[in-house]
mmCIF file of the N, C-alpha and C atoms, coordinates in Angstrom:
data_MODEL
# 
_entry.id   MODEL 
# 
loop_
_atom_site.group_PDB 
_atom_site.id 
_atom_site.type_symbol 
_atom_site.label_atom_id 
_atom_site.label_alt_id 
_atom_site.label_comp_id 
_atom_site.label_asym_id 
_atom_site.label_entity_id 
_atom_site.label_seq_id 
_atom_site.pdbx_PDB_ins_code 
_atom_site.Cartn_x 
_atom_site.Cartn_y 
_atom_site.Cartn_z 
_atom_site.occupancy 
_atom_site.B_iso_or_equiv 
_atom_site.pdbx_formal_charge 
_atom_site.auth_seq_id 
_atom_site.auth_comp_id 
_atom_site.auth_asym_id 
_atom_site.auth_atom_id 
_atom_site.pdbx_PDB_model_num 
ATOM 1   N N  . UNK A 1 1  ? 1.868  82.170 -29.179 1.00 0.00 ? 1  UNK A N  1 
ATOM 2   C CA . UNK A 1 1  ? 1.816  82.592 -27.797 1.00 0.00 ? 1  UNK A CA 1 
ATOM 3   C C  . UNK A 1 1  ? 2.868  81.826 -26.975 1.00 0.00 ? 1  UNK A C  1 
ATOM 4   N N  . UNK A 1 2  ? 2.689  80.279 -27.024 1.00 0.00 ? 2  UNK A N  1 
ATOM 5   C CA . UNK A 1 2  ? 4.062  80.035 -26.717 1.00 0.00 ? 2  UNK A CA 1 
ATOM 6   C C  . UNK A 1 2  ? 5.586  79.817 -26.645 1.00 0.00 ? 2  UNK A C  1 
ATOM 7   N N  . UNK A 1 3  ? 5.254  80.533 -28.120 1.00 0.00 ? 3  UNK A N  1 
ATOM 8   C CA . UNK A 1 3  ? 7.087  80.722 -28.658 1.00 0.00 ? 3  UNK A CA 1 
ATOM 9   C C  . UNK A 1 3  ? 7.547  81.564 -27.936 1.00 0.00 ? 3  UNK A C  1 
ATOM 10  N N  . UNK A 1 4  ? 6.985  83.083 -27.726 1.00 0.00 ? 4  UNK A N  1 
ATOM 11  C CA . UNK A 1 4  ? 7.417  84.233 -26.859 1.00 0.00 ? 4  UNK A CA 1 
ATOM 12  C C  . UNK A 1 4  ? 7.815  83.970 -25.661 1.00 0.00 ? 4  UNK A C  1 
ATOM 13  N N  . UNK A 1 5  ? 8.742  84.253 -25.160 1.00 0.00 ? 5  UNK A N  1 
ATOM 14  C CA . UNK A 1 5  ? 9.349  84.234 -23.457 1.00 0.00 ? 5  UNK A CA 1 
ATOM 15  C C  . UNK A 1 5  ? 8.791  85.234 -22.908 1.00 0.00 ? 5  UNK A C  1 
ATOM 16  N N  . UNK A 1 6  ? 8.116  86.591 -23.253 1.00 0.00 ? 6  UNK A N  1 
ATOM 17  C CA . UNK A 1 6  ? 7.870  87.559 -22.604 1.00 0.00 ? 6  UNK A CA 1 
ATOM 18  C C  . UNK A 1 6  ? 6.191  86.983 -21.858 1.00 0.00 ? 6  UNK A C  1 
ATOM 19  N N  . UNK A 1 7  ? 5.574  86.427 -22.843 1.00 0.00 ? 7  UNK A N  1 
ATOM 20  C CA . UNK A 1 7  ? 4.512  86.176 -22.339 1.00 0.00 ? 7  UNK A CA 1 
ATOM 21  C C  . UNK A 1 7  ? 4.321  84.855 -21.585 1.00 0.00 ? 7  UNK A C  1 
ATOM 22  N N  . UNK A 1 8  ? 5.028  83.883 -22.024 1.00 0.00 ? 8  UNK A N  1 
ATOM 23  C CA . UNK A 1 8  ? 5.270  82.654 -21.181 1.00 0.00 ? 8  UNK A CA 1 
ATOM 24  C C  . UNK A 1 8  ? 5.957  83.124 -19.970 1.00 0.00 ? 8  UNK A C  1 
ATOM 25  N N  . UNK A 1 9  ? 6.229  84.109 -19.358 1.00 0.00 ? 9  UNK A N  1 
ATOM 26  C CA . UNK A 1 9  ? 6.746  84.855 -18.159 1.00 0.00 ? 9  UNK A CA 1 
ATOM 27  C C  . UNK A 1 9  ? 5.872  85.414 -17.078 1.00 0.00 ? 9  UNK A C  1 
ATOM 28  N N  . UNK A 1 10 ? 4.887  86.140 -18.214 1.00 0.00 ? 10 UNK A N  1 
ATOM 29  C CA . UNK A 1 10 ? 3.656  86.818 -17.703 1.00 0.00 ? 10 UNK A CA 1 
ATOM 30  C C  . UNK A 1 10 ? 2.865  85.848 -16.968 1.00 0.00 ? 10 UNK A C  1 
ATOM 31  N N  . UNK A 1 11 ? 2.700  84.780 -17.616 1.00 0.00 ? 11 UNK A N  1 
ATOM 32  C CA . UNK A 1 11 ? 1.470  83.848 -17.518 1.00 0.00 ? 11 UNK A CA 1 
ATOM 33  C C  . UNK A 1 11 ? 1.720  83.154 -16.356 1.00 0.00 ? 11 UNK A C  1 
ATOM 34  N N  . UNK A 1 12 ? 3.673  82.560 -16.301 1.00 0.00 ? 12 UNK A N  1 
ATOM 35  C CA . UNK A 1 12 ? 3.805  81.985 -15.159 1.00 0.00 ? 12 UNK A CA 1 
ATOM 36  C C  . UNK A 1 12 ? 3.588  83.107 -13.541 1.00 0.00 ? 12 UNK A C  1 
ATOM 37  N N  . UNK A 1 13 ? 3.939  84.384 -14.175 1.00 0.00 ? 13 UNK A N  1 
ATOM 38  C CA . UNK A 1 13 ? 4.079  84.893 -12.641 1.00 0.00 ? 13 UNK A CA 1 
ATOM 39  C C  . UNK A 1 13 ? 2.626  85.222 -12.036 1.00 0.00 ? 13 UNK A C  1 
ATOM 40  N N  . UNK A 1 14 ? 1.628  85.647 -12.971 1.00 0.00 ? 14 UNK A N  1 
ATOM 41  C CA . UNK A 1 14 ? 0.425  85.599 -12.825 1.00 0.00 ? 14 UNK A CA 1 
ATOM 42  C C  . UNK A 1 14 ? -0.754 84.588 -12.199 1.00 0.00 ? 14 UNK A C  1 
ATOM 43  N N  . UNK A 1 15 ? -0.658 83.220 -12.726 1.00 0.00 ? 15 UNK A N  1 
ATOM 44  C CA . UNK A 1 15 ? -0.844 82.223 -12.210 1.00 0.00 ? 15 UNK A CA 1 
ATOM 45  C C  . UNK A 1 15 ? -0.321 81.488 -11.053 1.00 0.00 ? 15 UNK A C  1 
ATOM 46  N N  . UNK A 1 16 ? 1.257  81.954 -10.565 1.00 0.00 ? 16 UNK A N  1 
ATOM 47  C CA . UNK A 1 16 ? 1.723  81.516 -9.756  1.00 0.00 ? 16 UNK A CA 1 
ATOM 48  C C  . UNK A 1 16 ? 2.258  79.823 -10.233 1.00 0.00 ? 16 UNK A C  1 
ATOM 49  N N  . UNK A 1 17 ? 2.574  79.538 -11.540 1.00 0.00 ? 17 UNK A N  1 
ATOM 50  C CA . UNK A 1 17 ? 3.427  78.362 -11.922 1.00 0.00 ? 17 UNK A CA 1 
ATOM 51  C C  . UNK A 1 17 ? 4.928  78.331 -11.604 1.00 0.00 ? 17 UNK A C  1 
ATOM 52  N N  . UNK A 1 18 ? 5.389  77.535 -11.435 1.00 0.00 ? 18 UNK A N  1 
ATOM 53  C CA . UNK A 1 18 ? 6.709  77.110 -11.693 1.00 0.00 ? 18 UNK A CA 1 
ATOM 54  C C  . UNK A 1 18 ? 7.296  76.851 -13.021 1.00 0.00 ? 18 UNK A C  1 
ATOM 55  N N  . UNK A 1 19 ? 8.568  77.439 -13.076 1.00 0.00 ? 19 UNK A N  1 
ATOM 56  C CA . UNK A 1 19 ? 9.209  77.025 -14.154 1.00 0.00 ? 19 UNK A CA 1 
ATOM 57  C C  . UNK A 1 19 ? 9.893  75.883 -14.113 1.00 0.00 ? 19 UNK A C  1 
ATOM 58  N N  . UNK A 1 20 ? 10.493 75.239 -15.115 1.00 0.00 ? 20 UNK A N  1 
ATOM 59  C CA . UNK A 1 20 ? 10.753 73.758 -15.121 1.00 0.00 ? 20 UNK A CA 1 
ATOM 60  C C  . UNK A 1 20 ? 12.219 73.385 -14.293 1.00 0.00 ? 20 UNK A C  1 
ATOM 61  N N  . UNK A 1 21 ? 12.692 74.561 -14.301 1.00 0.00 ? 21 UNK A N  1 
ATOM 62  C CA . UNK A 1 21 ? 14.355 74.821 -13.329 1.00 0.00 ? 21 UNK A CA 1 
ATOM 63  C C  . UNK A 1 21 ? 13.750 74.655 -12.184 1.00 0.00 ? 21 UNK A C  1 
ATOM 64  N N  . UNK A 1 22 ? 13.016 75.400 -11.322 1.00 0.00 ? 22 UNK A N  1 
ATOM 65  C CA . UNK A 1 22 ? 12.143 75.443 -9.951  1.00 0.00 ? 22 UNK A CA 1 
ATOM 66  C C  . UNK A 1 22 ? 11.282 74.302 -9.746  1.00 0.00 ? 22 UNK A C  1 
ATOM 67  N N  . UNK A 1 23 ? 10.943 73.563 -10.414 1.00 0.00 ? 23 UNK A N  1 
ATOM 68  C CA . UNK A 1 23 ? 10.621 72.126 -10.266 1.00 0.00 ? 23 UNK A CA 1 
ATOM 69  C C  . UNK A 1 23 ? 11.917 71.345 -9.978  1.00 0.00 ? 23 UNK A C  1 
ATOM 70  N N  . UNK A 1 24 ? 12.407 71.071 -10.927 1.00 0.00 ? 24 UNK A N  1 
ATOM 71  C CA . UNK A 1 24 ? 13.794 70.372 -11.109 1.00 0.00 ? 24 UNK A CA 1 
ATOM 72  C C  . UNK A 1 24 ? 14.530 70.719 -9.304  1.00 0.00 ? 24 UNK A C  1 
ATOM 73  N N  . UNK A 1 25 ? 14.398 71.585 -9.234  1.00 0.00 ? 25 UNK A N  1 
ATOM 74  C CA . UNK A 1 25 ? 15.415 72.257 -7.516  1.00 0.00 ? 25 UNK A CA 1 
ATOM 75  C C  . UNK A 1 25 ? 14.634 71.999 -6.759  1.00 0.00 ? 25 UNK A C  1 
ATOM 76  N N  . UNK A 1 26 ? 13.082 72.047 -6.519  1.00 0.00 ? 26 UNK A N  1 
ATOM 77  C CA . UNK A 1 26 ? 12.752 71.645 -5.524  1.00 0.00 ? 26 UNK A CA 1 
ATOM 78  C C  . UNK A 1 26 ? 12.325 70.370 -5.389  1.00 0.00 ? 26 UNK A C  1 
ATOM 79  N N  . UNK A 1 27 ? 12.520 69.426 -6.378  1.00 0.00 ? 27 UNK A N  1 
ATOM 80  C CA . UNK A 1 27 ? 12.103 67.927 -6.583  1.00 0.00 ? 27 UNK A CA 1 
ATOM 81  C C  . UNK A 1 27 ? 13.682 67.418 -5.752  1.00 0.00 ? 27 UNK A C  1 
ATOM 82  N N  . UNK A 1 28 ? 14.456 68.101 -6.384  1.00 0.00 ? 28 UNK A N  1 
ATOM 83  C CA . UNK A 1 28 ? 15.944 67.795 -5.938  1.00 0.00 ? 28 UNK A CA 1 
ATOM 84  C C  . UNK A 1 28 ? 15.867 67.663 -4.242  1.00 0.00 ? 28 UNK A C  1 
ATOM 85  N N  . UNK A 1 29 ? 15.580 69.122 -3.738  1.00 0.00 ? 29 UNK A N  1 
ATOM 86  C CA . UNK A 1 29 ? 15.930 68.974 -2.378  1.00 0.00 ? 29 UNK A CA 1 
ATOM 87  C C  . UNK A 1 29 ? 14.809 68.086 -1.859  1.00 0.00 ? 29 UNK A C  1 
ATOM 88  N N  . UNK A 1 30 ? 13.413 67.690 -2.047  1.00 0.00 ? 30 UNK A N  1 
ATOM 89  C CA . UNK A 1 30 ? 12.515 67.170 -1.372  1.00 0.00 ? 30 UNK A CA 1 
ATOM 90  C C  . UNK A 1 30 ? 13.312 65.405 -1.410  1.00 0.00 ? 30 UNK A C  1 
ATOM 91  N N  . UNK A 1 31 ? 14.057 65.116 -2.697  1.00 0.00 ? 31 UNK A N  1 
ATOM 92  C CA . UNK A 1 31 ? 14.438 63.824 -2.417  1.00 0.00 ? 31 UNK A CA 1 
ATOM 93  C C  . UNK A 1 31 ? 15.772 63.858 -1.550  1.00 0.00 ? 31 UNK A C  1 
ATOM 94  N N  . UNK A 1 32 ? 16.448 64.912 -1.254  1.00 0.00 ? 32 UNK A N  1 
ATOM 95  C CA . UNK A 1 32 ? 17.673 64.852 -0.531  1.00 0.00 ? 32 UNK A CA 1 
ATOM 96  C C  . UNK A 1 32 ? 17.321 65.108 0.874   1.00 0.00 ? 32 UNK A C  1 
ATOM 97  N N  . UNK A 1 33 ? 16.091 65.590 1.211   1.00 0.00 ? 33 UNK A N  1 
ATOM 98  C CA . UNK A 1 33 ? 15.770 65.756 3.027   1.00 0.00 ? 33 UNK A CA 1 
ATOM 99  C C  . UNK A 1 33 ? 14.787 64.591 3.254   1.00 0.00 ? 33 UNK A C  1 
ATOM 100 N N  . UNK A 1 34 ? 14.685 63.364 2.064   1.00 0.00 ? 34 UNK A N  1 
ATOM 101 C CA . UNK A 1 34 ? 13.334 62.676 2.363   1.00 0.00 ? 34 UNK A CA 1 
ATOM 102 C C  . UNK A 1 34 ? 14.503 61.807 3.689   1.00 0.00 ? 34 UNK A C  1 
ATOM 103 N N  . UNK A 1 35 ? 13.378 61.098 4.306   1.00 0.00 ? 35 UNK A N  1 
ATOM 104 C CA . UNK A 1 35 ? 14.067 60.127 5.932   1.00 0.00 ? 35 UNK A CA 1 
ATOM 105 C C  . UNK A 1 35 ? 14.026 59.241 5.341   1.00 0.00 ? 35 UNK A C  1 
ATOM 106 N N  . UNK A 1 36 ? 15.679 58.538 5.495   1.00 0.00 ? 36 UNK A N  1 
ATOM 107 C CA . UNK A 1 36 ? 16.367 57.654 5.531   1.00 0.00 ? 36 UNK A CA 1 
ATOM 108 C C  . UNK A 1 36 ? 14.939 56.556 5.785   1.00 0.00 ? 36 UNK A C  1 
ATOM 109 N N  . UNK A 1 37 ? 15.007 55.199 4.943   1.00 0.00 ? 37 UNK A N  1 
ATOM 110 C CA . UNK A 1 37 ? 14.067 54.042 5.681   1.00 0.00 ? 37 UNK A CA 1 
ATOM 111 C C  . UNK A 1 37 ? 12.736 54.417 5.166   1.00 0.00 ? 37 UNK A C  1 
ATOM 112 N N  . UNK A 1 38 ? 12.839 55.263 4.698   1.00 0.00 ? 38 UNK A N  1 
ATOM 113 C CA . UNK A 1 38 ? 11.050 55.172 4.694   1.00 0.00 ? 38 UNK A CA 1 
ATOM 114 C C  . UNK A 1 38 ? 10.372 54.431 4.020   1.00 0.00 ? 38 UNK A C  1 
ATOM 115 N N  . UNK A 1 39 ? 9.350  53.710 3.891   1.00 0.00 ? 39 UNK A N  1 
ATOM 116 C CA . UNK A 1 39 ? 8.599  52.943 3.211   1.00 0.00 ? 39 UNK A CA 1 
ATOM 117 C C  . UNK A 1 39 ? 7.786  52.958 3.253   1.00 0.00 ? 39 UNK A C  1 
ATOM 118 N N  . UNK A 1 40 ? 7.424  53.546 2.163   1.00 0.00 ? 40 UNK A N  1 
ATOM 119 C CA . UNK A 1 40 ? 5.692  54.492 1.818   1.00 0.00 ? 40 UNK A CA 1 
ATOM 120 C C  . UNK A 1 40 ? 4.664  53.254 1.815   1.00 0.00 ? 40 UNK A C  1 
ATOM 121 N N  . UNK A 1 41 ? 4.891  52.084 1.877   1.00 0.00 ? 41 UNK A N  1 
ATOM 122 C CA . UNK A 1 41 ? 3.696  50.836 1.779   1.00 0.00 ? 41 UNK A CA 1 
ATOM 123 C C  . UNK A 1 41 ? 3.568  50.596 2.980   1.00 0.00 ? 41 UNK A C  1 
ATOM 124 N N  . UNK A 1 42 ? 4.692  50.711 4.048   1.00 0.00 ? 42 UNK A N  1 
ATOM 125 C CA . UNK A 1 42 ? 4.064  50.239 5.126   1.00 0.00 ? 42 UNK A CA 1 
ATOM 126 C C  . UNK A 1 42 ? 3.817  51.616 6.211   1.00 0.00 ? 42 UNK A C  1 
ATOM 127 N N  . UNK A 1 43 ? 3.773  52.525 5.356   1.00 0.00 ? 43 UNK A N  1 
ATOM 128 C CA . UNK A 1 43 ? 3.257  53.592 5.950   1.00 0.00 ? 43 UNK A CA 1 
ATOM 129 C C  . UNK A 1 43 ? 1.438  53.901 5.767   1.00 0.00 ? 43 UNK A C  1 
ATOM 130 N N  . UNK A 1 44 ? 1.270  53.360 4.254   1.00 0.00 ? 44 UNK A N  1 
ATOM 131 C CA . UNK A 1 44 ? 0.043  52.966 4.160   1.00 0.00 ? 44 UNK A CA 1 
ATOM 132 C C  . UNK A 1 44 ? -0.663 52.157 4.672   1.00 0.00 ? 44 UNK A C  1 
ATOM 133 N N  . UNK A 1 45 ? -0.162 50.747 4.738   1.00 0.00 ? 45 UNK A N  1 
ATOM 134 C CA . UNK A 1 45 ? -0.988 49.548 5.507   1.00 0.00 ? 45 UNK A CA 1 
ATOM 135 C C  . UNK A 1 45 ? -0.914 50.779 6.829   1.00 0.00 ? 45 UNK A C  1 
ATOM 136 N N  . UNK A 1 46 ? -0.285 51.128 7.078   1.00 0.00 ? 46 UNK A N  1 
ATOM 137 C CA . UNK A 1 46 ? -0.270 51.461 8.671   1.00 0.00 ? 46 UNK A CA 1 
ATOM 138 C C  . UNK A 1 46 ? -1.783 52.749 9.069   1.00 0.00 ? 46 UNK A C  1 
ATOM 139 N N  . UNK A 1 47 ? -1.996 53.213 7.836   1.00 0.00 ? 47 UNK A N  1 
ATOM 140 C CA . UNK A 1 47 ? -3.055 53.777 8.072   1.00 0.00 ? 47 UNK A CA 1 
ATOM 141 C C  . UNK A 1 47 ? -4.268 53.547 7.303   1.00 0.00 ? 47 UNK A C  1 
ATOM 142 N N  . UNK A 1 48 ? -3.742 52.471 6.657   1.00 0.00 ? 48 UNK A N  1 
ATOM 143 C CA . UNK A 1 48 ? -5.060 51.408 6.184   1.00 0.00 ? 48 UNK A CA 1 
ATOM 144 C C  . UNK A 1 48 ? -5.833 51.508 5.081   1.00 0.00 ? 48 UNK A C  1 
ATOM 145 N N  . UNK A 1 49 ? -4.498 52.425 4.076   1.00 0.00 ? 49 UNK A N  1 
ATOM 146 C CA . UNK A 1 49 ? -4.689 52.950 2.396   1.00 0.00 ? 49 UNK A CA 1 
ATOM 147 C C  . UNK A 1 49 ? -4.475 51.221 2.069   1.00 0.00 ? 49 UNK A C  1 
ATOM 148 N N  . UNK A 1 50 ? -5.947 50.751 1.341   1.00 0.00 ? 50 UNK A N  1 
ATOM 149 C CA . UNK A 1 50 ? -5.126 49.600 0.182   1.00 0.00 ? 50 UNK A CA 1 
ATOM 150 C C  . UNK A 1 50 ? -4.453 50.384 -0.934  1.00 0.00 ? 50 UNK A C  1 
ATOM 151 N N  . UNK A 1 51 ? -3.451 49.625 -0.766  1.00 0.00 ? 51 UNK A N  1 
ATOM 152 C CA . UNK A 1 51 ? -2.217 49.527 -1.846  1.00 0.00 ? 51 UNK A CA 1 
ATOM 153 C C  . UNK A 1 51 ? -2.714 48.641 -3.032  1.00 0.00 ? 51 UNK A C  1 
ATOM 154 N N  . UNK A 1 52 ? -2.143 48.889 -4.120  1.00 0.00 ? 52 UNK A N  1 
ATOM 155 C CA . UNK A 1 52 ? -2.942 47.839 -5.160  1.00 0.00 ? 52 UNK A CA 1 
ATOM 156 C C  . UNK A 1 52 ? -1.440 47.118 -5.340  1.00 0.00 ? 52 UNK A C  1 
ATOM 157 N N  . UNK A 1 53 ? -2.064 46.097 -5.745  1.00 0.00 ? 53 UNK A N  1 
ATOM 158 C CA . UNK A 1 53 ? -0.865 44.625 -5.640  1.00 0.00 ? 53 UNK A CA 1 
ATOM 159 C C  . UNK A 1 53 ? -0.170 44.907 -6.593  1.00 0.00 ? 53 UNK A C  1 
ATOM 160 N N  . UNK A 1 54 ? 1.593  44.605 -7.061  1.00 0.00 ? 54 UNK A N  1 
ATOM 161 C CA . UNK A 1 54 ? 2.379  44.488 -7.586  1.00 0.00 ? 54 UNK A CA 1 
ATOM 162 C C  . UNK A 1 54 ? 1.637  43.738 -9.120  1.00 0.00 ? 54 UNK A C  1 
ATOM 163 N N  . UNK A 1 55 ? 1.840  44.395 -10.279 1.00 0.00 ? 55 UNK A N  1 
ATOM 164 C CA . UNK A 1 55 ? 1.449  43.163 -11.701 1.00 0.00 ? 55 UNK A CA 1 
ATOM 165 C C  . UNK A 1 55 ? 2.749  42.468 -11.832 1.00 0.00 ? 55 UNK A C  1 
ATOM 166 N N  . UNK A 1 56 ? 2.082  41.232 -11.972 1.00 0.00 ? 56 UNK A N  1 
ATOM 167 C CA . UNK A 1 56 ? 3.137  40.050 -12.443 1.00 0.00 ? 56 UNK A CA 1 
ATOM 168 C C  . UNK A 1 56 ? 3.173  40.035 -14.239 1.00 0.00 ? 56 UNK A C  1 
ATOM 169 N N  . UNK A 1 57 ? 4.955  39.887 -14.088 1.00 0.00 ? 57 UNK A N  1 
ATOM 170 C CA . UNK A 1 57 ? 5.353  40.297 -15.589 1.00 0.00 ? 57 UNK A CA 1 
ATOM 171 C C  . UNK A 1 57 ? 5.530  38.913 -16.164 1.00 0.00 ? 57 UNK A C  1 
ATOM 172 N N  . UNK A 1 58 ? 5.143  38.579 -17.846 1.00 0.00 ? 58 UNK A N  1 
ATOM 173 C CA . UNK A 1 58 ? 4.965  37.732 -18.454 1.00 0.00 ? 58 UNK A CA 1 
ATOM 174 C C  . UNK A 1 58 ? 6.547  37.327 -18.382 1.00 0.00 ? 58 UNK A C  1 
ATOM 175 N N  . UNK A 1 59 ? 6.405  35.841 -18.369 1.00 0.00 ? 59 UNK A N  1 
ATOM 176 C CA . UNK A 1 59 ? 7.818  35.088 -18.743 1.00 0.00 ? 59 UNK A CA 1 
ATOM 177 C C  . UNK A 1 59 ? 8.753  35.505 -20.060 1.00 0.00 ? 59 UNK A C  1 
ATOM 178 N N  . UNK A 1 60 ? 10.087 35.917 -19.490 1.00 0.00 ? 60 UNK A N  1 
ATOM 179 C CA . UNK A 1 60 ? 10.650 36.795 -20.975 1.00 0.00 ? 60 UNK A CA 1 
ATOM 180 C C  . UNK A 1 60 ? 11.242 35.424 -21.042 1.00 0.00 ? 60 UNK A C  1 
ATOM 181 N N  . UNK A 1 61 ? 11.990 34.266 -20.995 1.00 0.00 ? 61 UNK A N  1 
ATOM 182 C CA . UNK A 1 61 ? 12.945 33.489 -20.862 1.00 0.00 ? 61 UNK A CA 1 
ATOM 183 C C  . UNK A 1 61 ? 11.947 31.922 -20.869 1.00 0.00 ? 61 UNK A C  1 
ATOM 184 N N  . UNK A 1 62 ? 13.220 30.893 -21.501 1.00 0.00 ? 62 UNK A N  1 
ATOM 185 C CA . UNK A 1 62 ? 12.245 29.868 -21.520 1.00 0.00 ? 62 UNK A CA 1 
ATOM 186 C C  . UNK A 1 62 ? 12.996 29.265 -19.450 1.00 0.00 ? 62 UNK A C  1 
ATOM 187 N N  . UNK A 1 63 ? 13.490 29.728 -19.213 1.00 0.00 ? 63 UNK A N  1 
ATOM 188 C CA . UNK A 1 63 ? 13.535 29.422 -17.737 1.00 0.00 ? 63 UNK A CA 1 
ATOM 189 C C  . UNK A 1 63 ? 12.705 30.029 -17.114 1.00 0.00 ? 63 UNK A C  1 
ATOM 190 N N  . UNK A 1 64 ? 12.701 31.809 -17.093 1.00 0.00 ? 64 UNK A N  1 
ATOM 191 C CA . UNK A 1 64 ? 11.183 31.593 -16.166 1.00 0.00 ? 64 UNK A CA 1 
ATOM 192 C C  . UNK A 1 64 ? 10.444 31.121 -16.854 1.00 0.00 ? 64 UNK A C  1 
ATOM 193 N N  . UNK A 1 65 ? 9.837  30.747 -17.392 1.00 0.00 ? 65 UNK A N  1 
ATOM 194 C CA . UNK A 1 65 ? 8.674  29.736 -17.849 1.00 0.00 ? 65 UNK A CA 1 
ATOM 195 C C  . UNK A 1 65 ? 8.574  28.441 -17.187 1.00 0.00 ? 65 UNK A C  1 
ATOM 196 N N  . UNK A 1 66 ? 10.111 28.094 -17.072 1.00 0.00 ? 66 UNK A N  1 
ATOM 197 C CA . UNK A 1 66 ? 10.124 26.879 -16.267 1.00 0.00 ? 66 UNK A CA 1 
ATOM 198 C C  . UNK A 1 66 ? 9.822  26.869 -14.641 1.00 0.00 ? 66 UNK A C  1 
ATOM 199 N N  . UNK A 1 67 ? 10.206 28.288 -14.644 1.00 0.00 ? 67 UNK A N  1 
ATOM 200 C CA . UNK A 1 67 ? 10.572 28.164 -13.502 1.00 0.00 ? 67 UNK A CA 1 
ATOM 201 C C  . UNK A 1 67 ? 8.746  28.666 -12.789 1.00 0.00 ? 67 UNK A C  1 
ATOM 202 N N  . UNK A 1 68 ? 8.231  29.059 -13.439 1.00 0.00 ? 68 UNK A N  1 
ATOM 203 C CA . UNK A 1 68 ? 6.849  29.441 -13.462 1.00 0.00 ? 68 UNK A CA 1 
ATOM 204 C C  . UNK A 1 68 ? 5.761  28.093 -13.313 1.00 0.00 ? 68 UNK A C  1 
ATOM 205 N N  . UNK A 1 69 ? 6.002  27.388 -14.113 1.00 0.00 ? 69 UNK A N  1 
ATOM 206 C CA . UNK A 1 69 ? 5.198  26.032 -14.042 1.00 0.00 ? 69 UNK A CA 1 
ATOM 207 C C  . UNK A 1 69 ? 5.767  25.119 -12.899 1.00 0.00 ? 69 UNK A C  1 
ATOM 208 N N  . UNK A 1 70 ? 7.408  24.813 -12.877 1.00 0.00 ? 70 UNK A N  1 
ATOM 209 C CA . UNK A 1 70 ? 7.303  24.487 -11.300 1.00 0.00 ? 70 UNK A CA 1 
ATOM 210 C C  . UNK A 1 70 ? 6.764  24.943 -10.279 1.00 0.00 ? 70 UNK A C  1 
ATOM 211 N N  . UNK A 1 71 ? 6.528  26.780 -9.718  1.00 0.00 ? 71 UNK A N  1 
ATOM 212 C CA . UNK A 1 71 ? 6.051  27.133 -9.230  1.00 0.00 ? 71 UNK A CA 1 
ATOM 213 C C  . UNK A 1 71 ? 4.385  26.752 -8.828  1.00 0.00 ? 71 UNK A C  1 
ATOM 214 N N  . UNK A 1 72 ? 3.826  26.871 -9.718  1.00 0.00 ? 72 UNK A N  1 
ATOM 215 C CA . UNK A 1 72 ? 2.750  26.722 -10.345 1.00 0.00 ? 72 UNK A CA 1 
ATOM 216 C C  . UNK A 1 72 ? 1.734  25.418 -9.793  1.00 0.00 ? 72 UNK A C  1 
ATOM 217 N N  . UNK A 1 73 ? 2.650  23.952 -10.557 1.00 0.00 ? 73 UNK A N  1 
ATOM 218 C CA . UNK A 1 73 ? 2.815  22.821 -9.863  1.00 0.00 ? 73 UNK A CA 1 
ATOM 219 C C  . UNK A 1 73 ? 2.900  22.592 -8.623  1.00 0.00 ? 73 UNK A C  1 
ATOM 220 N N  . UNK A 1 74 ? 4.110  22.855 -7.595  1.00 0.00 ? 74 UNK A N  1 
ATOM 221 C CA . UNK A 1 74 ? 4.184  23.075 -6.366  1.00 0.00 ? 74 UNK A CA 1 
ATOM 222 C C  . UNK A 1 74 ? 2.827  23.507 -5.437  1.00 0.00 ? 74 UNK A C  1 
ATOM 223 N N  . UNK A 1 75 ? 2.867  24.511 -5.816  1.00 0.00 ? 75 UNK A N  1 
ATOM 224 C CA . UNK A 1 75 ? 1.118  25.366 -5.017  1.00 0.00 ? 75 UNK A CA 1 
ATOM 225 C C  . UNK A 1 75 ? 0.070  23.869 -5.608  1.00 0.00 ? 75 UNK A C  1 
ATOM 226 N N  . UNK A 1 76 ? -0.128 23.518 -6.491  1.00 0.00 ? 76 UNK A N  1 
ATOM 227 C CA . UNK A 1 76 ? -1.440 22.365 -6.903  1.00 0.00 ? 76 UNK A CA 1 
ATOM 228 C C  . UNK A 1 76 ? -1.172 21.594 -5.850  1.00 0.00 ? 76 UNK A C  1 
ATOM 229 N N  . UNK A 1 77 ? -0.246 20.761 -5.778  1.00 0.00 ? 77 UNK A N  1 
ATOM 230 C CA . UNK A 1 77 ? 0.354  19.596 -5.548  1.00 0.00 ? 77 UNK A CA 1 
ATOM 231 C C  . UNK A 1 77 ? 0.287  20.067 -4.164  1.00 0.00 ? 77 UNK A C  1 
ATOM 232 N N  . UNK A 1 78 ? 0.712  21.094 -3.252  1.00 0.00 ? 78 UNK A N  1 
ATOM 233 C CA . UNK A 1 78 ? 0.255  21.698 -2.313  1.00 0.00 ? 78 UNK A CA 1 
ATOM 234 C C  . UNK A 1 78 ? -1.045 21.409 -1.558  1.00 0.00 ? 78 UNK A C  1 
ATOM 235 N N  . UNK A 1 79 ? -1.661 22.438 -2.151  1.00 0.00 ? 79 UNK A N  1 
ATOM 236 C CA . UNK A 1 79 ? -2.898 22.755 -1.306  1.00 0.00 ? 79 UNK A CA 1 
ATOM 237 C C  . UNK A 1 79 ? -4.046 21.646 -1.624  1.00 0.00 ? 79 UNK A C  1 
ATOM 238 N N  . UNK A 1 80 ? -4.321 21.249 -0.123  1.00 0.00 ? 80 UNK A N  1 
ATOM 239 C CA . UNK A 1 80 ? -5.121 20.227 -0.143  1.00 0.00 ? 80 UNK A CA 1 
ATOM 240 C C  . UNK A 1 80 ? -6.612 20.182 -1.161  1.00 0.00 ? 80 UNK A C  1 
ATOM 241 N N  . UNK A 1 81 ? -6.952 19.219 -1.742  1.00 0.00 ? 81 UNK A N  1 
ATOM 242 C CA . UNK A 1 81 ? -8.242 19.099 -2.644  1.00 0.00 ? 81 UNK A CA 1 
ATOM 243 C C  . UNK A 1 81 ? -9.465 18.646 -2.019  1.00 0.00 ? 81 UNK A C  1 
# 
């Protein structure tokens, strides 16, 4: 059924799908009229969607590692006990 083009034709015009060209063109223009600046996070805080926090990526390098435990250190050594 889905090897045929005649019926993979049918099905889209019937259902009202898009074909993968008509995706592709209108994904195109929606990113070429999007406004300059926008920043969809602080468009959220602004209407008070939590955002879920950024994941922190494991140390690939033995510098960040270093640079991780200084960090790390700093904040202890920091905040009062």
């Amino acid at each position: 059924m889905a090897k045929d083009p005649s019926i993979r034709q049918q099905i889209t015009q019937e259902y009202g799908l898009k074909t993968g060209d008509e995706i592709k063109k209108q994904v195109q223009t929606l990113t070429n009229t999007a406004t300059v600046g926008f920043d969809p996070k602080a468009f959220l805080d602004e209407l008070g969607v939590p955002t879920p926090e950024k994941k922190s990526k494991l140390p690939a390098t033995i510098q960040d590692l270093k640079n991780l435990t200084r960090s790390l250190l700093s904040k202890q050594i920091q905040s009062p006990t």
